[in-house]
C-alpha positions as CSV (number, residue, x, y, z in Angstrom):
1,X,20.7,-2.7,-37.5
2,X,20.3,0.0,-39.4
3,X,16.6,1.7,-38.5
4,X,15.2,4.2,-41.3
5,X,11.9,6.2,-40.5
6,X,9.5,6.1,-43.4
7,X,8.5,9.7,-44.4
8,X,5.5,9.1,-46.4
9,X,5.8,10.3,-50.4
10,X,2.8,10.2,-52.1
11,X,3.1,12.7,-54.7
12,X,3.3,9.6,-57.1
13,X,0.8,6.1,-57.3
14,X,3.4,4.2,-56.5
15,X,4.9,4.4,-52.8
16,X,8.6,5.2,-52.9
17,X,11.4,3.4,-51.1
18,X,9.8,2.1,-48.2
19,X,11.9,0.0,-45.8
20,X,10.9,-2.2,-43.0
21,X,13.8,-1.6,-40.3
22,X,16.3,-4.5,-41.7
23,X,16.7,-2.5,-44.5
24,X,14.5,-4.8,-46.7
25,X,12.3,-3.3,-49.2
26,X,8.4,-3.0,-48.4
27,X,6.4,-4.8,-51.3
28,X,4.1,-2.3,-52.8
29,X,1.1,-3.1,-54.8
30,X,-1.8,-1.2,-56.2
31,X,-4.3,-1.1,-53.1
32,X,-1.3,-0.9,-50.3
33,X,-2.6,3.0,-48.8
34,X,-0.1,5.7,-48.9
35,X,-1.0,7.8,-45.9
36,X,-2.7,4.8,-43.8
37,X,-0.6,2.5,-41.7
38,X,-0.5,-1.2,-43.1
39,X,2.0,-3.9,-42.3
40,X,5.6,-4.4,-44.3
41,X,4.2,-7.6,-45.4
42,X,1.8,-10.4,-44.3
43,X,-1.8,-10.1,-41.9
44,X,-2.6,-7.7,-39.7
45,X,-5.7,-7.0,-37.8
46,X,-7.0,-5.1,-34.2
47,X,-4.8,-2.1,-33.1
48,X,-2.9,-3.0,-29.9
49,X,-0.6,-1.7,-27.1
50,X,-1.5,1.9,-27.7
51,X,0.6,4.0,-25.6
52,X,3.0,7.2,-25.8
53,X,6.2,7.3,-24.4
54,X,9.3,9.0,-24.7
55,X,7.6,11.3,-27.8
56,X,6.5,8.1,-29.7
57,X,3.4,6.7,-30.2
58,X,3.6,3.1,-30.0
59,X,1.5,1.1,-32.1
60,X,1.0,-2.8,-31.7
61,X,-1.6,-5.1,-33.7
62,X,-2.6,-8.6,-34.2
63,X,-0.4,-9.8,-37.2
64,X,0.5,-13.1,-38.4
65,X,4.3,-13.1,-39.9
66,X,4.0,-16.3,-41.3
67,X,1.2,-15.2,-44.4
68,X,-1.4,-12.7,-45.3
69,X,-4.2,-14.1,-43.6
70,X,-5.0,-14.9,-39.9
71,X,-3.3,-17.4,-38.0
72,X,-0.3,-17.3,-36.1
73,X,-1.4,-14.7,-33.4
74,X,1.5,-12.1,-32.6
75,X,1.9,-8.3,-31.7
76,X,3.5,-6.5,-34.8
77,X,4.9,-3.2,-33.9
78,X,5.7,0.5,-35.4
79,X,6.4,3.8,-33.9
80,X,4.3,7.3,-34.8
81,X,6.4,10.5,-33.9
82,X,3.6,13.2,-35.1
83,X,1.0,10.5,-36.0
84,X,1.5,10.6,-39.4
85,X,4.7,9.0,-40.3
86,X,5.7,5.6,-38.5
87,X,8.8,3.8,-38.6
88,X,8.1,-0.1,-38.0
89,X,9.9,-2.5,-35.7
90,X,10.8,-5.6,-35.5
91,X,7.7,-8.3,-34.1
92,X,7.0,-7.5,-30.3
93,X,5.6,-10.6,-29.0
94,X,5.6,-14.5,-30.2
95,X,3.5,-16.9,-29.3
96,X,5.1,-19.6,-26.6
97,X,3.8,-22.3,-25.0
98,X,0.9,-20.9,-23.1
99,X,-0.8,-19.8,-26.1
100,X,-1.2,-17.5,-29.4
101,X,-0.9,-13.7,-28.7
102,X,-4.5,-12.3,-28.6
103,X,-5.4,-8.4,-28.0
104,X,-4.6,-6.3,-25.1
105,X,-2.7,-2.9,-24.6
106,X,0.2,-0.9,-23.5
107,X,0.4,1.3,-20.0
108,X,3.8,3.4,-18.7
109,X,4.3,2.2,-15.2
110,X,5.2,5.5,-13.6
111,X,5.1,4.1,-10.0
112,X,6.9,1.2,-10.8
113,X,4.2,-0.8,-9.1
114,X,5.1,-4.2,-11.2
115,X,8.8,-3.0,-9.7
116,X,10.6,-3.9,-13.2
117,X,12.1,-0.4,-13.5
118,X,16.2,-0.4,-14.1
119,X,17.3,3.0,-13.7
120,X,15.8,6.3,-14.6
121,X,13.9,4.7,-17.7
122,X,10.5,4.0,-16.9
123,X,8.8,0.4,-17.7
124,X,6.6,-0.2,-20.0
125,X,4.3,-2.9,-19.2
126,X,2.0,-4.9,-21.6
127,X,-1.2,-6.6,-21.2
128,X,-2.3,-9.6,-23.5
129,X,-4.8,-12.3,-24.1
130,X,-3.2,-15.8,-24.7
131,X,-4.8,-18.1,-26.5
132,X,-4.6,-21.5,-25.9
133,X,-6.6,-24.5,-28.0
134,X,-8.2,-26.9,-24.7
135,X,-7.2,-24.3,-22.5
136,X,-8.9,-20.8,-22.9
137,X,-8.1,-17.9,-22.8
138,X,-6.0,-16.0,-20.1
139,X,-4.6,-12.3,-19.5
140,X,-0.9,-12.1,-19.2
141,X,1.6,-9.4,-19.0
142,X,5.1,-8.2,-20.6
143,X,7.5,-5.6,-19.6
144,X,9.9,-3.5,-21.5
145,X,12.9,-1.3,-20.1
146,X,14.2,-0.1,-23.2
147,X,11.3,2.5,-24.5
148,X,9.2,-0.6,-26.1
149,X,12.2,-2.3,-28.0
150,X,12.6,-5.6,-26.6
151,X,9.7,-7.1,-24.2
152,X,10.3,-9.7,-21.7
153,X,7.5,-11.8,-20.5
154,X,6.1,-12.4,-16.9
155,X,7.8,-15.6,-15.3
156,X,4.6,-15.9,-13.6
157,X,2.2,-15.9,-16.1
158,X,-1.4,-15.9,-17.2
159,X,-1.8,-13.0,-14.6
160,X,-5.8,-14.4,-14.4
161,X,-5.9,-18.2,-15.8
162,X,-8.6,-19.1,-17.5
163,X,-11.7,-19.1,-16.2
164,X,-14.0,-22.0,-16.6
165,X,-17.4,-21.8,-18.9
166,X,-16.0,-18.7,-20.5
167,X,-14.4,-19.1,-23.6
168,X,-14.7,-15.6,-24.6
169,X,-12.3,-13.4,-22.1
170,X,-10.0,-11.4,-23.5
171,X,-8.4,-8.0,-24.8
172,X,-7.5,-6.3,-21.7
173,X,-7.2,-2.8,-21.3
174,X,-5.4,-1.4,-18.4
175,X,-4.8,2.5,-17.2
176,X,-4.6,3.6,-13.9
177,X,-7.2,5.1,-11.6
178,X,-5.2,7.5,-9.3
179,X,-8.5,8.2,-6.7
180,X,-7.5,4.7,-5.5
181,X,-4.2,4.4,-6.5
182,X,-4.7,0.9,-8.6
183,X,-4.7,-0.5,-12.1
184,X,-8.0,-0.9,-13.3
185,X,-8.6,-3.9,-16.4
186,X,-11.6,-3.8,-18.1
187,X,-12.0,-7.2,-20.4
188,X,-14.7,-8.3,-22.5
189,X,-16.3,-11.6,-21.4
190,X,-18.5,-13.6,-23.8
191,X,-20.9,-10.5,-24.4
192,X,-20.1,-8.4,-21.2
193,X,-17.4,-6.3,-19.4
194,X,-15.9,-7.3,-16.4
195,X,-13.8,-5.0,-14.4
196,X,-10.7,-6.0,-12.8
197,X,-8.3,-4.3,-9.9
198,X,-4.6,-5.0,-8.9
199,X,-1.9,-2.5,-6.7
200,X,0.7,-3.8,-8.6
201,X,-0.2,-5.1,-11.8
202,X,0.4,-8.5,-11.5
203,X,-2.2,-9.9,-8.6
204,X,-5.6,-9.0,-9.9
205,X,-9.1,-9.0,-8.1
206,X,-13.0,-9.1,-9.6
207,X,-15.2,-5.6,-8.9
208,X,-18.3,-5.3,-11.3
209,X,-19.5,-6.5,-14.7
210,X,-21.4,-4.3,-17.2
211,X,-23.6,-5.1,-20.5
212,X,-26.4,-7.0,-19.8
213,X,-29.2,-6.0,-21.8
214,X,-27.5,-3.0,-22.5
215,X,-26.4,-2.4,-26.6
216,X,-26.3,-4.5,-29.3
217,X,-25.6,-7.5,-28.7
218,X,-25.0,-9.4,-31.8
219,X,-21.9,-11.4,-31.2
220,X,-19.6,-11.6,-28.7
221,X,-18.3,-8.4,-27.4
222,X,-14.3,-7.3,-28.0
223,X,-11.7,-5.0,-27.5
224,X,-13.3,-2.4,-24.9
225,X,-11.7,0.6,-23.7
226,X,-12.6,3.0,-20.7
227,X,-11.4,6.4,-20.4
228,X,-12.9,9.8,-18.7
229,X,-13.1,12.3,-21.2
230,X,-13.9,16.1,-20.9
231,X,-17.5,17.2,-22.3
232,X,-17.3,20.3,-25.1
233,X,-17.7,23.7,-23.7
234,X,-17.8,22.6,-20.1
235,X,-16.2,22.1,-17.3
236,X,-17.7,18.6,-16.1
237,X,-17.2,15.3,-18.4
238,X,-18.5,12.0,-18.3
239,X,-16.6,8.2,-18.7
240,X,-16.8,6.7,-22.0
241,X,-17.1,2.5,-22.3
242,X,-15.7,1.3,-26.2
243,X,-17.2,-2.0,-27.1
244,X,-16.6,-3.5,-30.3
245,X,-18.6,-5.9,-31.6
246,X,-21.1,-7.4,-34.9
247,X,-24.3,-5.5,-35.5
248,X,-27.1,-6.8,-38.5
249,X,-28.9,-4.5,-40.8
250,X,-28.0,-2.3,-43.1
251,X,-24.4,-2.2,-41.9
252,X,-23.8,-5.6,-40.7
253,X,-20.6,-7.2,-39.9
254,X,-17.7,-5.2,-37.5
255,X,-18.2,-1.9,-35.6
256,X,-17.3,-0.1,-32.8
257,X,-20.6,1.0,-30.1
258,X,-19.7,3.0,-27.3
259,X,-21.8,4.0,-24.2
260,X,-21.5,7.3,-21.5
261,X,-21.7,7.0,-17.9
262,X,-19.6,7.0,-14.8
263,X,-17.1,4.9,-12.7
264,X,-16.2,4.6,-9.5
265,X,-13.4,2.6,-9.4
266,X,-15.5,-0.4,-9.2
267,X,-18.5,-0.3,-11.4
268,X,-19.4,2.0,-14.4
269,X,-22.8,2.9,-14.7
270,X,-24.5,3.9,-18.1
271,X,-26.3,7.8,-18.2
272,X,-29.2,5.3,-19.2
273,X,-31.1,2.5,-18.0
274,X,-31.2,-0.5,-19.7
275,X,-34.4,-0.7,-21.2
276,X,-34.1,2.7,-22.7
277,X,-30.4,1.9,-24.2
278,X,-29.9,1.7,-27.9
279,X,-27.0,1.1,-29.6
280,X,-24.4,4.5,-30.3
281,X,-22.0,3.7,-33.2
282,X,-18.8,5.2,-33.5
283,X,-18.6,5.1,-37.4
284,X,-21.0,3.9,-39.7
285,X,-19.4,2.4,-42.2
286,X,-18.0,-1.2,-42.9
287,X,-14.7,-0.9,-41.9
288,X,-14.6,0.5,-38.5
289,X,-13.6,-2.1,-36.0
290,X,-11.7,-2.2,-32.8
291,X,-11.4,1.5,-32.0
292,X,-9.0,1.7,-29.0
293,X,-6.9,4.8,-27.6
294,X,-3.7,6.1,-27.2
295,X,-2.6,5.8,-23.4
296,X,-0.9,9.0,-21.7
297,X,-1.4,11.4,-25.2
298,X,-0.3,14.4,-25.0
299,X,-2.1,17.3,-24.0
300,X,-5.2,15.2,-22.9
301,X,-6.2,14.3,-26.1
302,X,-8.3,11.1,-26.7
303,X,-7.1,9.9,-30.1
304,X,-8.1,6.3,-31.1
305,X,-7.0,3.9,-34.1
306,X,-9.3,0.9,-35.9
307,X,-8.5,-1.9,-38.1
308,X,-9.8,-1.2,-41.8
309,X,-11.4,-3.9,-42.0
310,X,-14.5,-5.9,-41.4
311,X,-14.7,-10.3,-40.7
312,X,-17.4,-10.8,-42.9
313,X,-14.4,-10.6,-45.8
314,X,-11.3,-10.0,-44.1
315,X,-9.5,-12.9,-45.2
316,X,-10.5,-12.1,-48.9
317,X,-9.5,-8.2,-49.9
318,X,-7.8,-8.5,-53.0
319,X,-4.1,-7.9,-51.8
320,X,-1.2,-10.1,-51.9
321,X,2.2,-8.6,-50.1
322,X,-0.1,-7.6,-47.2
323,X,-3.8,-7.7,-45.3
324,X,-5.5,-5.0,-43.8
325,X,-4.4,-1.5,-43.1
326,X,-5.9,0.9,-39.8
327,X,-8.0,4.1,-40.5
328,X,-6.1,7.8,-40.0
329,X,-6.0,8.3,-36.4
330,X,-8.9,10.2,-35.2
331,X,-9.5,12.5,-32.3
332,X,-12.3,11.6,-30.2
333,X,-14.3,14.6,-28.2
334,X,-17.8,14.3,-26.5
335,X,-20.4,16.7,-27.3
336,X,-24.0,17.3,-25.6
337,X,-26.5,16.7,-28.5
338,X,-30.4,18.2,-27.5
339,X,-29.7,16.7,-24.5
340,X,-27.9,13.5,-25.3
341,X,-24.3,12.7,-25.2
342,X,-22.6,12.0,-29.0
343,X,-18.9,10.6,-29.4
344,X,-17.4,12.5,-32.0
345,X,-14.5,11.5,-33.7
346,X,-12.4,13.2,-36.7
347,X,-9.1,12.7,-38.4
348,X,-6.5,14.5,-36.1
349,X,-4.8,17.9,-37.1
350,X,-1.6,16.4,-38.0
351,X,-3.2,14.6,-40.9
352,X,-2.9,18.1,-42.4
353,X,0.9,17.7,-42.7
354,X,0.5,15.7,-46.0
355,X,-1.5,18.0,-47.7
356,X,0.0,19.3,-50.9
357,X,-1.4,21.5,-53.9
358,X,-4.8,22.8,-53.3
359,X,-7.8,23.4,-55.7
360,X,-10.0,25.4,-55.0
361,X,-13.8,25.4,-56.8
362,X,-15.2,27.4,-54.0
363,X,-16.7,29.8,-57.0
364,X,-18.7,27.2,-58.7
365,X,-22.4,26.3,-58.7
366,X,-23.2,22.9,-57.8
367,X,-25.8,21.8,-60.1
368,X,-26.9,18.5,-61.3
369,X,-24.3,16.7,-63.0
370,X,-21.5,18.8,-62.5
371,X,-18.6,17.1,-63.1
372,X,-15.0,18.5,-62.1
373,X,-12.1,16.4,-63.8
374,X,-8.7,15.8,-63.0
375,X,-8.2,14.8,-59.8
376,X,-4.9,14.0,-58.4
377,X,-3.8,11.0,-60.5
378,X,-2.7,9.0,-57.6
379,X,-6.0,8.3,-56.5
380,X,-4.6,9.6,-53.0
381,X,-6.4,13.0,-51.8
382,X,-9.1,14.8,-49.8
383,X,-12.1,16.8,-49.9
384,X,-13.5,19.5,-48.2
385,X,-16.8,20.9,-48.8
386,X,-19.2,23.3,-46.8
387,X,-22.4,23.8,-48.3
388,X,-25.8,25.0,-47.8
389,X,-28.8,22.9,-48.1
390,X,-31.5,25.4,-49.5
391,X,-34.2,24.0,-51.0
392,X,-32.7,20.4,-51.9
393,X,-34.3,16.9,-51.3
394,X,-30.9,15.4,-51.1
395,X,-27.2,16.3,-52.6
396,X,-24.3,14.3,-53.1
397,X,-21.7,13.5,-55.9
398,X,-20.2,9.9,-57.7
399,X,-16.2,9.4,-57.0
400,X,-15.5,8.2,-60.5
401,X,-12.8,6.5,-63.2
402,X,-13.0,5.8,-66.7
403,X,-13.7,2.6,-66.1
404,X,-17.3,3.2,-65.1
405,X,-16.7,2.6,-61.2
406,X,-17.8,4.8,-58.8
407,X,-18.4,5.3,-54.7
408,X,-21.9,7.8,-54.2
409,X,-21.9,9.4,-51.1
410,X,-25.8,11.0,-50.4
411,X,-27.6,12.9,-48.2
412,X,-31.2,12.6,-47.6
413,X,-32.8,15.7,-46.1
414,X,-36.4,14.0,-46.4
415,X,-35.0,10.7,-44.4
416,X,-32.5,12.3,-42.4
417,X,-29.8,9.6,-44.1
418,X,-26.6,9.7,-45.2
419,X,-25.2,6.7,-47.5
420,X,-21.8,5.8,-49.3
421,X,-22.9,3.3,-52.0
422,X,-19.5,1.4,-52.9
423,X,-21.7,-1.3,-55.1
424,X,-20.0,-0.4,-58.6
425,X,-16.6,0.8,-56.6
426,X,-14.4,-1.9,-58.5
427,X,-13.4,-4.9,-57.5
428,X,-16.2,-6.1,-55.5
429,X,-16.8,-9.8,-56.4
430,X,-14.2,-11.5,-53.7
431,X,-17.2,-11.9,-51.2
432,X,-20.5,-11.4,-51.0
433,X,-20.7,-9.6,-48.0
434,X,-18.4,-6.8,-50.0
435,X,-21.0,-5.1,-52.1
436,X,-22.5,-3.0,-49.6
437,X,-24.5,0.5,-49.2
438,X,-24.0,2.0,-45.7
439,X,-26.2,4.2,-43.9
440,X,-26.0,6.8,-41.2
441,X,-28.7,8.8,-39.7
442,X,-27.9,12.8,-38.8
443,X,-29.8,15.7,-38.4
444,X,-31.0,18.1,-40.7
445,X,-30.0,21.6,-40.8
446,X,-29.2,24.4,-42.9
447,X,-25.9,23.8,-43.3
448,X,-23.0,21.4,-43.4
449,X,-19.2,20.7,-43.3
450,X,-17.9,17.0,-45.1
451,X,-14.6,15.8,-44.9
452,X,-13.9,13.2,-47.1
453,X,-10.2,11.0,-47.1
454,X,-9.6,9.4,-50.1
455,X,-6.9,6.7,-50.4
456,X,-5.8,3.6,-52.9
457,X,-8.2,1.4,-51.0
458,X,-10.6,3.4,-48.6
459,X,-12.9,6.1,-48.5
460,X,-13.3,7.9,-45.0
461,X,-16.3,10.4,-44.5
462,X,-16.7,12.8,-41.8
463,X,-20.0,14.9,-41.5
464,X,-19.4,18.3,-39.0
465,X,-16.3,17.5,-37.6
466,X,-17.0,13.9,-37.2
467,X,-20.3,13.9,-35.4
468,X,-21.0,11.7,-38.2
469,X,-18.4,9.1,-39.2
470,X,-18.0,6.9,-42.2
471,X,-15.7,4.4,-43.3
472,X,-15.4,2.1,-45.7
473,X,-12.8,0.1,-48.4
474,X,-12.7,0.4,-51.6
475,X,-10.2,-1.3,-54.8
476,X,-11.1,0.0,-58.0
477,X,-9.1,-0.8,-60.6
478,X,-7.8,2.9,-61.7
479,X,-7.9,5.4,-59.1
480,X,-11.2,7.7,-58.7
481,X,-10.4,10.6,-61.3
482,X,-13.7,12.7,-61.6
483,X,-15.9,14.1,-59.4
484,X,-19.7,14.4,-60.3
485,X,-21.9,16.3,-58.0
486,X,-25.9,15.8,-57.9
487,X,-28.9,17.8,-56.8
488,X,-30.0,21.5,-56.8
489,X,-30.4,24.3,-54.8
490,X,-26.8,24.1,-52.6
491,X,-25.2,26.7,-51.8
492,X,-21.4,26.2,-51.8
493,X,-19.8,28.7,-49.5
494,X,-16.5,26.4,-49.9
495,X,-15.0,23.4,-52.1
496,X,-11.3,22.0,-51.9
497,X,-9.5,19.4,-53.4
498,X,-6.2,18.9,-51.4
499,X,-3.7,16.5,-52.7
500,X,-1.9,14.2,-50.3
501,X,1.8,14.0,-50.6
């Protein structure tokens, strides 16, 4: 079979020539993303099996191949090589009879502790949740020889049956914790995270649980993730515990809360007690949900992935070929805020590979109503703006078409708020939940730096190198063509309008 790696061109609106690896045309339609990953055809949702081997990054998710909206529970696969072009594969895992093919992860088993190596190559090994209706759900495992190709599955399985009076216990996440020489699972269980230990990947034994009364705790907790992760500037770091999970308010529906502390091995501890715990969110936005990382990155870096997408209207996004697309994968570094430890996260450097001709309006004065025209007519570019806050109450600007929709992005410097209204963004009506104005608090300062990703269906913002993040869809029915800026007194010291090719 004949394997072709899509190189991304989006210098025009409509994607060119891409081919799933049978050689078979990839549908395209007006809201499929250019420069995020989305599926050749059919559902897909959570990010799974994150690993990097062999000088691939390896992404798995939840996908269904029989339609474009859940059901059918299976691992889709692709391939990154500089994590922004990805060649997809065919479907990794099937469901059998113990049970659909839930979330989990991806480890390389240097050790050969499950003892499936053949030859020099090392193994692969999988973790999953099967799902079974009258049954539960249960944690099984899956081993590849052939650099994540072909997967075989675990004569032995579910690694940990079900457990009774806990319907909720699933998406394992597995790395390995070389103090004690043992894999370490951390699963989320109803709304807690229990922690799990095994030599040799395959017998597994109970150590601690975490959660209670600790974050929000909306709806049942999912996809965790645990990782050690060096603090900014110094020498000492902290562990960092990824839930993901529902929250109400103004942002309600699907996000990612994360909490600092420490593990031993056994238990992780939060840096704060319960009753002083409030939730930390990763992203503010709508469409942030079930940040997990990369296993063995190179270099040490901590870079994560999310679904697009958000269950209050999943199943309704006005596509047809496909459902659901992941954000840009972001780099995740920890920073020591007055005190206080903040997750940031920001689009990775190699994003900058697609970036093509460059405008540059540093020169201008951003007054009210300030339009600039002619954006890239794709629809498919990015902004990046420094500015200085002055005297202003708040500043922003409208991402506009001739069709009189629009996405406002704000910030308050009297509330301390920053907001993306997608409202009058286009098509909005599918769901009620859609129309929606997110909110994210920040601190005020002098001055600022905002990234801002612009695709065919999403709008990503980043405030100062992701210390704030923001993400949310978007399907307007002609691509966002104008930009018009509001407020007074700023102080642009810079203002570019990359186009993405």
């Amino acid at each position: 079979m004949k394997k072709v790696i899509f190189i991304l061109s989006l210098i025009c609106c409509v994607a060119c020539s891409k081919k799933n690896c049978d050689n078979t045309a990839i549908p395209d339609e007006p809201f499929r993303p250019a420069y995020h990953f989305s599926p050749p055809q059919n559902w897909c949702n959570d990010p799974n099996g994150m690993v990097y081997y062999a000088g691939e990054y390896h992404l798995f998710y939840q996908h269904n191949p029989k339609g474009s909206k859940w059901g059918n529970m299976s691992w889709g696969h692709a391939v990154f090589t500089d994590l922004a072009t990805w060649e997809h594969l065919p479907v990794a895992l099937l469901p059998d009879s113990l049970g659909d093919i839930f979330s989990g992860c991806a480890v390389v088993d240097e050790l050969n502790t499950a003892g499936f190596q053949q030859g020099d190559e090392k193994t692969l090994l999988a973790f999953y949740t099967y799902n079974k209706n009258g049954v539960g759900q249960s944690q099984a495992l899956a081993y590849s020889t052939d650099k994540g190709r072909t997967w075989t599955k675990y004569a032995q399985n579910p690694v940990i049956a079900a457990p009774s009076g806990k319907p909720d216990f699933r998406d394992p996440k597995v790395f390995w914790y070389a103090p004690e020489n043992k894999w370490i699972m951390v699963l989320a269980v109803n709304q807690v995270i229990e922690f799990y230990s095994s030599k040799n990947a395959k017998d597994w034994i109970f150590e601690s649980e975490f959660g209670t009364n600790y974050g929000c705790h909306d709806a049942v907790w999912e996809c965790p993730d645990l990782f050690e992760i060096p603090l900014e500037g110094e020498q000492k770091g902290a562990w960092v515990l990824l839930v993901n999970n529902s929250r109400n308010g103004d942002n309600s529906g699907s996000a990612t809360q994360y909490f600092v502390g420490n593990f031993d091995g056994k238990k992780f501890v939060c840096e704060q007690p319960a009753e002083n715990t409030t939730a930390l969110w990763l992203d503010y936005g709508k469409d942030h949900y079930a940040m997990v990382t990369w296993a063995n990155a190179p270099d040490n870096r901590r870079i994560g992935l999310a679904w697009m997408s958000n269950w209050e209207y999943a199943n309704d996004t006005p596509t047809e070929n496909f459902r659901s697309a992941m954000s840009v994968p972001r780099e995740l570094t920890l920073v020591n805020k007055n005190g206080k430890y903040l997750l940031k996260n920001y689009p990775v450097k190699e994003i900058e590979n697609f970036r093509g001709e460059t405008s540059d309006f540093s020169d201008i004065k951003i007054a009210e109503n300030h339009i600039i025209k002619n954006l890239p007519s794709s629809g498919i570019y990015e902004i990046l703006l420094n500015f200085e806050k002055q005297n202003a109450h708040s500043f922003g600007f409208l991402l506009k078409n001739n069709k009189d929709e629009k996405v406002t992005l704000m910030l308050d410097f009297e509330q301390n708020k920053f907001t993306t209204d997608r409202t009058k963004s286009g098509i909005v009506d599918f769901n009620e939940h859609f129309p929606a104005v997110t909110v994210a608090p920040f601190t005020t300062k002098n001055a600022y730096q905002l990234h801002v990703l612009v695709d065919r269906c999403s709008v990503e913002a980043f405030l100062d190198s992701g210390k704030v993040a923001m993400t949310n869809l978007v399907f307007p029915n002609k691509p966002y063509s104008e930009i018009e800026f509001f407020g007074d007194n700023i102080k642009v010291n810079n203002l570019k309008i990359n186009k993405i090719q």
